[in-house]
N, C-alpha and C positions, 0 to 999 in steps of 0.2 A: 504493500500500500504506500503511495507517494500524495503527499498534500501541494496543489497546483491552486495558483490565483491565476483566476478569469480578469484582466482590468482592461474598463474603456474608460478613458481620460477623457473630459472634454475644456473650453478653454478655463469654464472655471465651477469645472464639478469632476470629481472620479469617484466611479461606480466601481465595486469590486465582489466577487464570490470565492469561496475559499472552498474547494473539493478534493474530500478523498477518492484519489481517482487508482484501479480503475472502475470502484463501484459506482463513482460520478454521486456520492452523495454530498449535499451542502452540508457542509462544516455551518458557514456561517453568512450573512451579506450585508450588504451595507454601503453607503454614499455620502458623500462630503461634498458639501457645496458651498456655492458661495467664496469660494475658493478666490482670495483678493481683499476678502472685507473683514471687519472686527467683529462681525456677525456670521462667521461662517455655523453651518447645521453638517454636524455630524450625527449620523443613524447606523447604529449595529443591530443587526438580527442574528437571534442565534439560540437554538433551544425554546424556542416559545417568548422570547424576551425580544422584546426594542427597546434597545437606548438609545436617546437621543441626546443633544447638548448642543448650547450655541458658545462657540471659540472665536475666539480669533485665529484664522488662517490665511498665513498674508501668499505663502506662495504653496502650488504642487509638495514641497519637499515638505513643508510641514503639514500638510494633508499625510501624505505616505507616511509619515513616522505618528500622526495623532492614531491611522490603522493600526499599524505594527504594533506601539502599544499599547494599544486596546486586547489585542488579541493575545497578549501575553497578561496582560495584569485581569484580562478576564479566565484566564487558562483555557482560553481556545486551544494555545498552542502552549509547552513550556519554551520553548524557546526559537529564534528565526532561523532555524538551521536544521527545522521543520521543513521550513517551504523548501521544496525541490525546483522547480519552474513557477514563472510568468508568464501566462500569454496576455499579449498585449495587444486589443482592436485599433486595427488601423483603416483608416475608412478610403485610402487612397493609395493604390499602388501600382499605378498605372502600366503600361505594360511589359513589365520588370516583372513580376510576381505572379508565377500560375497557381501558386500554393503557399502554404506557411511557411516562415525562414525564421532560421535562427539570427538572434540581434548580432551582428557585428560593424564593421566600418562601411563596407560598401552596401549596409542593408539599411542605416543612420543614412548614409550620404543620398543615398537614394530616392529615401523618402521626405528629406530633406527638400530635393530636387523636385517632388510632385507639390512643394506646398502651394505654390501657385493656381494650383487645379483643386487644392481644399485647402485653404490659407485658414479656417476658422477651426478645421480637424487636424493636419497633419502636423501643425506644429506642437498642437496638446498630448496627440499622440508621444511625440519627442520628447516631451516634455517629462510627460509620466516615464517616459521608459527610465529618463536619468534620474529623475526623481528616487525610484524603486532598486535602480541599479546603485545607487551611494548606500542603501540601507544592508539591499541582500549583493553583494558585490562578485559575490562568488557561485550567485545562482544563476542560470540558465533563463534566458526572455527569449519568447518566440513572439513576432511580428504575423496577426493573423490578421491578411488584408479583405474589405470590404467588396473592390474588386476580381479578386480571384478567382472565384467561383464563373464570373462572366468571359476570364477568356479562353473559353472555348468556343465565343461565338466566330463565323466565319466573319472575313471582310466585308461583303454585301451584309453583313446584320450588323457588324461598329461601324462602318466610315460611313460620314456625313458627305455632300455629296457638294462638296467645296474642292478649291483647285487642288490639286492633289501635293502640292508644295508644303500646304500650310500643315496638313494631313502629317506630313512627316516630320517637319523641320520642328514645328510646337506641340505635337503628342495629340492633337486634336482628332478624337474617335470619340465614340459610346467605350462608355466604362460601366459602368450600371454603379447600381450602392445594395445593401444589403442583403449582400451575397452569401455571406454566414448564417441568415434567416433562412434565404432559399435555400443551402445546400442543406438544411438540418431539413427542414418542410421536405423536399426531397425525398429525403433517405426515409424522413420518418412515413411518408405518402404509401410508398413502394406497399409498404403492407394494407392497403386498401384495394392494392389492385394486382396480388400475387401471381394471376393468370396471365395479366395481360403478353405484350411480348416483347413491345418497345419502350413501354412503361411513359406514355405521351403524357406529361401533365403542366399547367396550366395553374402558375402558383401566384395568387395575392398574394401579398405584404401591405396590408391597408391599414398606419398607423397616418400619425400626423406627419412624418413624410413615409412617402408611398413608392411601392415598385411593384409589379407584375413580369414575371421571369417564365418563359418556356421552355420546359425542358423535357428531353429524351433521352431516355437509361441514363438517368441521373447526371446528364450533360447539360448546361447552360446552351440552350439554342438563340434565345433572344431576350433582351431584356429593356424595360421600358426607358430607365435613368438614363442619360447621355452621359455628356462628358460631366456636368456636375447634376446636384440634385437637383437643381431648375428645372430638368427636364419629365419629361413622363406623361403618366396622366395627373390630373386635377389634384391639388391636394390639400390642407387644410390653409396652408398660408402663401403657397406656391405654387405658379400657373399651371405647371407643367407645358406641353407642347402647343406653341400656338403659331402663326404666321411670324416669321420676323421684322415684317416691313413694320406689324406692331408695336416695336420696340423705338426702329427708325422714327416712327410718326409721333410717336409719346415724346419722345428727345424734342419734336420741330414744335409741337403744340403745347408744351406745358413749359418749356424753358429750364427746364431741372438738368439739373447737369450725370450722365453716364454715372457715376456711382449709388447719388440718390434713390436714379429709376430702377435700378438694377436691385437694391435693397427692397426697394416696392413690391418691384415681381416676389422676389422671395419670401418679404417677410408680411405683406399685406395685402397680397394677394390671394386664388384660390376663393374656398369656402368664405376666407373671412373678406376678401376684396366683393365678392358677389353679393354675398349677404349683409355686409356692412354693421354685421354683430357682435363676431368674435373669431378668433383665431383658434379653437374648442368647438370640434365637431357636436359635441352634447349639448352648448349653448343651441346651437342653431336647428339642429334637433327639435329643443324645445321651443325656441320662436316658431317655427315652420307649425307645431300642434296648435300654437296661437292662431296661426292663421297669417302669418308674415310673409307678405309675398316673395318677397328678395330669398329667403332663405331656404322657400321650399323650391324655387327656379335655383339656386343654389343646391341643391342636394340633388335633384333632378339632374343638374349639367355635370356634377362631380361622379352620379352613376351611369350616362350618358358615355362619360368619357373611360371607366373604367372597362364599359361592355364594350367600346369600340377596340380596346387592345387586347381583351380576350377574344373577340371576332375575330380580330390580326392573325393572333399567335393560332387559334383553330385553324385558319387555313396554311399558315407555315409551318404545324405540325403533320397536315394533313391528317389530322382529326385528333381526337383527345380522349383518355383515360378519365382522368380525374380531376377537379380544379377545386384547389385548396384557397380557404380563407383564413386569412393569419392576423398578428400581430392588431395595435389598440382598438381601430374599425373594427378591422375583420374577426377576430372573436370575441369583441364585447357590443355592436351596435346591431342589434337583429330590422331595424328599419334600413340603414344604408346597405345590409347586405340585400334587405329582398329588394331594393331597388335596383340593385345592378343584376339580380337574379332575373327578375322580370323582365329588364332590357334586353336579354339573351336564351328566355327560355323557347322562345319560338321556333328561333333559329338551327337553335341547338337540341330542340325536342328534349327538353329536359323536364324532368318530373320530379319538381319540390315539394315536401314536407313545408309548409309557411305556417301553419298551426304549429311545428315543432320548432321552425326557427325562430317564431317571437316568444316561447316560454322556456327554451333555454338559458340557465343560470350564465353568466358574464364566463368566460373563458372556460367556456365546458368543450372538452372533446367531444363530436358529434357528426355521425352521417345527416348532414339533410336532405338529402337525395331519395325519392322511392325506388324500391326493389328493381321498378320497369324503366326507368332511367335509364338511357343509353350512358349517359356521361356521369357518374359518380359526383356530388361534389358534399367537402368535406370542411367542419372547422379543426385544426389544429394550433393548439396556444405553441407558439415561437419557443426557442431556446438557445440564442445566439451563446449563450455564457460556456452553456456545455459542451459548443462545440469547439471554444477556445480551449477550454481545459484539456480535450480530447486530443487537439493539436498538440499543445503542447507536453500530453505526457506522453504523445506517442512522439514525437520529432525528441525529447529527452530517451527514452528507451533505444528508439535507433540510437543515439549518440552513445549510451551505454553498452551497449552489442557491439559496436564498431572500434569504443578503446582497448 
């Protein structure tokens, strides 16, 4: 038995899970936020407990040490030399990175080199890793990128269809994002559809930011995110994919200068630019029960647009298994899923349970599919943490076999 931390760093929070792996049980979890203020919140779970406490945490390194001993003065652990590996989320690794890697100089410099393509991820990513690496210095950090998972897609499914200069010279392709979601959803799917032969499945990821990924025998075939997460379909605060000239003509008529508009699309757009409520899908939700127009032609165009990239990906798979609903949407809002259900059931001759999707408890595993269903579709709650752990006790075991 070896004890692995799961850590996603962000610019001024880190989430972490501590498992005995390889029975993959949580130890314990927990996040620090606020990370920069005299008010930082720290939260430990562990055993039926939550502690909580507000500190000052002025930077990353004293996050990582308020963790560390925590986990010792609560006897999580008796001591740091416990933990065997780190895997650490990295939401960017463009394409350098078909799998997890071990931290060293050209895996740092690398990722160093995409911050550009995730300036608000990749440098917290960095951050944490040094952070974690000054505490446990003599342990083992594995880099599990966001990306990865998608490059398997062909050139006709990444390249945008720009001069092919720019394509090369500045890394500019589709890279997707939550590729660690999808490859667990995946593996985890497989067992819904034992028989089939190519295993075609057609995977949500519908949180407040969003992706839909197609995949065959557990291969990334397409996937909605571009080069960053602007892209896609609709999402709580971000447009995803629209005309570009939109952006052009926003620049000529509002007079806002290129970085303002661009924070627009991202952070005030979507659900919350449509409905003009909130950036919280459950806000608008419940405006829409009101009777709000904005937020129910809002909900309507966000499953509009998620049925149109499952339409896509059915006919680039040429045909479909199974299509999973995942992550904060997709296993917890039984109204946005039967909207995008209904958008697609025609087409797809799909045969839904909707009495069993709206009295489903929030994050219940669950067929909603009838028996006579050609197309299976399923909720499955996400597990991005285990699959870092998983990386990294297995890329540390190789490393062990091979000294």
């Amino acid at each position: 038995m070896s004890k692995v931390m799961a850590v996603n760093c962000g610019s001024s929070s880190l989430k972490f899970k501590l498992y005995e792996m390889p029975e993959e049980v949580v130890i314990c979890s927990g996040i620090v936020e606020r990370i920069g203020h005299e008010d930082g919140i720290f939260q430990l779970k562990y055993k039926g407990k939550n502690n909580k406490k507000i500190v000052p945490v002025k930077d990353h390194a004293v996050a990582v040490n308020l963790v560390m001993e925590a986990l010792v003065e609560e006897h999580i652990i008796k001591d740091l030399n416990e933990i065997k590996a780190t895997g650490h989320r990295v939401v960017q690794g463009g394409p350098y990175f078909k799998e997890s890697t071990e931290f060293n100089e050209d895996t740092v410099e690398k990722i160093r080199s995409l911050i550009p393509l995730a300036p608000l991820h990749n440098q917290a990513h960095l951050t944490g890793f040094e952070a974690f690496k000054k505490v446990l210095p003599n342990t083992p950090a594995i880099a599990v990128f966001d990306t990865a998972f998608h490059q398997t897609m062909e050139e006709e499914d990444y390249l945008f269809p720009i001069p092919k200069e720019y394509s090369d010279k500045y890394l500019i392709r589709r890279y997707g994002a939550h590729g660690t979601s999808h490859k667990y959803l995946s593996q985890k799917g497989e067992e819904y559809i034992p028989n089939s032969k190519d295993k075609k499945m057609i995977i949500c990821h519908l949180g407040s930011g969003a992706s839909i990924t197609a995949t065959k025998n557990g291969k990334c075939v397409a996937t909605s995110m571009g080069l960053t997460p602007l892209g896609g379909i609709m999402m709580n605060s971000r447009t995803g994919d629209m005309d570009p000239s939109v952006y052009y003509q926003l620049l000529k008529v509002t007079g806002k200068d290129n970085e303002t508009l661009f924070q627009e699309l991202n952070k005030k757009s979507g659900l919350y630019g449509v409905s003009e409520v909130s950036n919280d899908s459950r806000d608008i939700e419940t405006k829409s029960k009101e009777g709000d127009k904005n937020s129910i032609i809002a909900m309507k165009l966000w499953a509009r647009r998620v049925a149109d990239y499952i339409g896509q990906y059915y006919v680039r798979l040429g045909g479909c298994d199974l299509i999973i609903f995942s992550a904060g949407i997709g296993e917890n809002a039984s109204t946005y899923r039967e909207l995008a259900l209904k958008n697609i059931e025609e087409a797809l001759n799909l045969k839904i349970d909707y009495k069993l999707n709206k009295e489903l408890p929030c994050g219940k595993e669950a067929v909603l599919s009838k028996e006579d269903s050609p197309i299976k579709v399923v909720i499955i709650p996400t597990d991005e943490e285990v699959m870092i752990a998983r990386d990294a006790y297995a890329l540390l075991l190789k490393k062990e076999k091979t000294c």
